[in-house]
C-alpha atoms as one frame of an Amber mdcrd trajectory, in Angstrom:
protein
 101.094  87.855  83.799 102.858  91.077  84.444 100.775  93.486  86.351 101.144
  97.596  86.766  98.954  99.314  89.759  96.691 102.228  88.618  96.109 105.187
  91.334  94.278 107.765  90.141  92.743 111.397  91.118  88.956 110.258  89.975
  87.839 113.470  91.175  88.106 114.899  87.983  86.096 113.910  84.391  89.245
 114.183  82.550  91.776 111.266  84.419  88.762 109.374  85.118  88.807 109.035
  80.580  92.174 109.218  80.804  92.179 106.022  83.263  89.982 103.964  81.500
  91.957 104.658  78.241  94.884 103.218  79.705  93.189 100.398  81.497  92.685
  99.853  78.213  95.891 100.001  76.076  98.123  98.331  79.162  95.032  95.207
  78.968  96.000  94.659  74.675  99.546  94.770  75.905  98.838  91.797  77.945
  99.060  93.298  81.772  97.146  92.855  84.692  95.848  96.296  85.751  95.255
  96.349  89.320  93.033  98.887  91.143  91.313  99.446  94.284  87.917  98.829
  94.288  86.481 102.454  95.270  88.442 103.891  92.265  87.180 101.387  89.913
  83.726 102.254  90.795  84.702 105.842  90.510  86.216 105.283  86.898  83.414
 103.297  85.555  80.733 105.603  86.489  81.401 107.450  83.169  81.769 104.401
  81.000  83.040 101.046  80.238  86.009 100.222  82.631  87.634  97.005  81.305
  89.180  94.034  82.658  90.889  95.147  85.700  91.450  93.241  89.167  90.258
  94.275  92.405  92.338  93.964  95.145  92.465  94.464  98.703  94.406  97.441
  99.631  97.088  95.599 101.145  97.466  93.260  98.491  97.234  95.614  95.457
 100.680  96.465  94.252 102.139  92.493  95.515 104.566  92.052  92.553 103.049
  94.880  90.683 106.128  96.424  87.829 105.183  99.602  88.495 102.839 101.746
  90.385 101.571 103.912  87.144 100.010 107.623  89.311  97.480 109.834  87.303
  96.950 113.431  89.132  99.041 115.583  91.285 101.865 115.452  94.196  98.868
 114.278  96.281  97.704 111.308  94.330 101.523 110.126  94.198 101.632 110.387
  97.925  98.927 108.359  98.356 100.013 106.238  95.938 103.473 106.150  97.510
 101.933 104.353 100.663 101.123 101.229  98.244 104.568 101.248  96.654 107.016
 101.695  99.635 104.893  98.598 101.477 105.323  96.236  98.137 108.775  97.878
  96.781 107.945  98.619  93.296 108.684 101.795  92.123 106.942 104.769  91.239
 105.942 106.433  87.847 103.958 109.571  87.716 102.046 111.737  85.029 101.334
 115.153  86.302  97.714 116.129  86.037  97.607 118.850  88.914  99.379 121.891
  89.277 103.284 122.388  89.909 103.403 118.370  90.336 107.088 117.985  91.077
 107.031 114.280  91.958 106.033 112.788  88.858 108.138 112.236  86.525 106.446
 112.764  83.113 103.793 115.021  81.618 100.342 114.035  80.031 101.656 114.809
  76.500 104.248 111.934  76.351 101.889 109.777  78.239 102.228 107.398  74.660
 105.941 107.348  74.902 105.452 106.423  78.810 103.313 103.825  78.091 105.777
 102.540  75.677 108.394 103.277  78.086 106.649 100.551  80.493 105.302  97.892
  78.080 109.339  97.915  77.264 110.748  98.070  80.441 112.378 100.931  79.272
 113.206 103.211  82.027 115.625 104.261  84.938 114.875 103.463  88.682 116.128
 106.206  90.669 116.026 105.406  94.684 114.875 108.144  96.720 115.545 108.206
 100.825 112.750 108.368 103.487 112.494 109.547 106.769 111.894 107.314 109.856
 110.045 109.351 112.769 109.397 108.162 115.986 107.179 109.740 118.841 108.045
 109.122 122.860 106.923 110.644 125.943 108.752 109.586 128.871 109.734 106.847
 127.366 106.831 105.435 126.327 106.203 105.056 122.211 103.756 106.872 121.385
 103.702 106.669 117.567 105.909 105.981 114.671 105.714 106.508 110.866 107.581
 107.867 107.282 107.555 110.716 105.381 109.316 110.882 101.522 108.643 114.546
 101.426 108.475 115.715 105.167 107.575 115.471 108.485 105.926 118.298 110.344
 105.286 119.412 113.739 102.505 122.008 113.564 100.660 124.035 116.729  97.555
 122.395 117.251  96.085 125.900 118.379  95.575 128.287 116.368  95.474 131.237
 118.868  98.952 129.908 120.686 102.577 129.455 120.110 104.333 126.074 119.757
 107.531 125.910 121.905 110.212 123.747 121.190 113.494 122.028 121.738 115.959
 121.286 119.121 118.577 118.772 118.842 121.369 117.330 116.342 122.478 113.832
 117.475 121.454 114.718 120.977 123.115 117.694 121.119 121.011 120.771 121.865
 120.973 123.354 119.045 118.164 125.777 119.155 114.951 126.603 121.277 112.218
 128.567 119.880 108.497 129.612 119.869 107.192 128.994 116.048 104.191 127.756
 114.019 106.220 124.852 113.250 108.858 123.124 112.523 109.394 121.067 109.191
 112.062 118.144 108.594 112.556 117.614 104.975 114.308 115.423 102.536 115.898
 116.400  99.510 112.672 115.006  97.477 110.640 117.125  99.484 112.700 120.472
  99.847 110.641 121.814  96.636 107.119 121.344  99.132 106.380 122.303 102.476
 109.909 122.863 103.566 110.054 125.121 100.175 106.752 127.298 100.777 108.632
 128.568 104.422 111.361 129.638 102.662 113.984 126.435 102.850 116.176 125.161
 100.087 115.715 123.532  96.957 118.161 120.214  97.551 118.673 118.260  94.269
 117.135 114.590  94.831 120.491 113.209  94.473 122.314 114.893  97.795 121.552
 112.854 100.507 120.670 115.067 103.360 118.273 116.421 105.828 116.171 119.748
 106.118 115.373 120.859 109.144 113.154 124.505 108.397 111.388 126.407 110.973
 107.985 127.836 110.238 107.388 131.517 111.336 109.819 130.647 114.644 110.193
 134.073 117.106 113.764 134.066 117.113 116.996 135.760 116.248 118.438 132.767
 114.383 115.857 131.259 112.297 117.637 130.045 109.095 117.085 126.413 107.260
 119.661 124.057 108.499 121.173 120.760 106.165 121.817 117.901 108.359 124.020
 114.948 107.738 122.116 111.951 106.173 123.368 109.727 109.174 121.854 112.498
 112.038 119.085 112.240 114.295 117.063 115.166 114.492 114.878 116.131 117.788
 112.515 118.128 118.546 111.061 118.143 122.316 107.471 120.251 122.852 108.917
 122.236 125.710 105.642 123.866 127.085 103.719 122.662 129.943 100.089 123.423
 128.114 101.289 123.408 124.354  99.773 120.393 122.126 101.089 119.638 118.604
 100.374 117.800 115.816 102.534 115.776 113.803 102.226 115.254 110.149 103.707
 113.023 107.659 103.403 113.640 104.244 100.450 116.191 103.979  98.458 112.199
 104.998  98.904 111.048 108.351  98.781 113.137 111.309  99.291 112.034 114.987
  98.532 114.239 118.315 101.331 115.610 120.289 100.888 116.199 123.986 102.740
 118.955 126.047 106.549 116.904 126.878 106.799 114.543 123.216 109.648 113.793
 121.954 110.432 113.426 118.805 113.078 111.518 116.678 113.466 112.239 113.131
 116.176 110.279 111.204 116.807 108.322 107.875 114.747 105.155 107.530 116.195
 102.056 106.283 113.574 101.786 103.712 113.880 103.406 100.384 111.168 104.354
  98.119 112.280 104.070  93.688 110.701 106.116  91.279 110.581 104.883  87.612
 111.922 107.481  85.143 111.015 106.561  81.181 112.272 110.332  80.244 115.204
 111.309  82.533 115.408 115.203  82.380 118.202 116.958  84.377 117.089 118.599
  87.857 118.393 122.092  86.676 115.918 121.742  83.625 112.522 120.604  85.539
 113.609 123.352  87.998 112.975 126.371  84.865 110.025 124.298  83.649 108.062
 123.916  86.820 108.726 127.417  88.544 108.947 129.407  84.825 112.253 130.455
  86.076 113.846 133.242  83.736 117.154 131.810  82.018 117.733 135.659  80.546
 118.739 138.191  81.209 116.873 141.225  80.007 120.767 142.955  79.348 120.998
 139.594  76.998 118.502 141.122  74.745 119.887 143.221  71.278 118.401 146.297
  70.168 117.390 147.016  66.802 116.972 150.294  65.537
């Protein structure tokens, strides 16, 4: 039986119908609908839910098609944790705000459906980001990001100093909020909101952005795909936090290093409606394509 994996935002009235719907339609189509339990319960709550299987999280999207994402950047996030671990690629309908991962809009939700009952879409491979945390040589902790990793003060009241490095050559040293190592995928998120660039998802690159640094040189730097970025907490009493993805955070004593570089593993996002770059760019910022001289006047 072929089998698509439903994450959902079931925070909200609307996806929770919306959900059920398409447990629904994608059941008369003949698929498995697979879901995690607390979101089923979630779902149901406000009606009938349908033949759906329950699966252990770490089981859930085992030889799924497609991991099918109702809600915002968030939901596909968490969503994207399922999909990287099983390989099966990602298709998302924007239900939150700016949503800039998923690929498709509520209003051609039919034609999406369609689009996956078919088989009728591209799979577009996105790079991740590999991170690893040492202090004297000791692992400490290691994880992924698809948008970015950050490394955040973990006091408010001080400043985070650091040491930055390109391939192990020293580059910059700074006192900042932050600093925030993107990849193309993510340049329109964190990385974006500090004031880095917008990358297209097909340049294979780095971003390596600091966040409010106290220093002369400050600009957004694009690193080779093939680099190693690190960045060394330099001060004897500073902590830090790293986080990956807005999801998974992991303390950062005084002395870590860390070791930010291209993972091995991909993550592929299912595209039914493939819509240049350029074009979701205007749509999702309401960026102005005129020119107010372009206008005529009548008399």
């Amino acid at each position: 039986m072929r089998s698509v994996l439903l994450v959902a935002h079931t925070g909200r009235s609307d996806i929770r119908e919306l959900a059920r719907s398409l447990i629904a339609r994608l059941g008369d189509a003949g698929f498995e609908v697979r879901i995690s339990p607390s979101e089923a319960a979630d779902i149901a709550e406000d009606g009938e839910l349908g033949a759906v299987s329950l699966l252990d999280e770490s089981q859930i999207a085992k030889d799924a098609e497609v991991a099918l994402v109702l809600g915002g950047d968030g939901t596909f996030l968490r969503a994207a944790e399922h999909a990287r671990r099983a390989g099966i690629p990602l298709l998302g309908v924007n239900l939150g705000h700016v949503g800039f991962l998923a690929e498709t809009e509520v209003d051609a939700l039919d034609a999406t459906v369609t689009a996956i009952v078919d088989g009728h879409y591209e799979v577009e491979e996105r790079f991740t980001l590999q991170v690893t945390v040492t202090l004297d040589g000791e692992l400490l902790a290691e994880d992924w990001a698809l948008n970015e990793a950050s490394v955040e003060k973990s006091h408010r009241e001080k400043m985070l100093e650091v040491a930055v490095s390109v391939d192990d050559r020293p580059l910059l040293r700074f006192g900042c909020d932050g600093v925030i190592c993107a990849t193309p995928t993510g340049s329109t998120a964190y990385a974006f909101s500090v004031g880095g660039p917008i990358v297209w998802p097909n340049v294979e690159a780095m971003l390596l952005v600091p966040n409010a640094a106290h220093a002369l040189f400050q600009r957004p730097l694009v690193v080779a795909p093939g680099s190693q970025i690190g960045i060394e907490l330099v001060g004897a009493d500073q902590f830090g936090v790293l986080s990956c993805d807005g999801r998974r955070s992991h303390p950062l004593p005084p002395g870590a290093v860390l070791r930010i570089e291209r993972s091995a593993q991909t993550l592929t996002i299912a595209r039914p409606h493939p819509t240049p770059f350029g074009e979701r760019l205007v749509a999702k910022f309401q960026l102005p394509v005129r020119s107010f001289r372009d206008g005529r006047r009548t008399t």
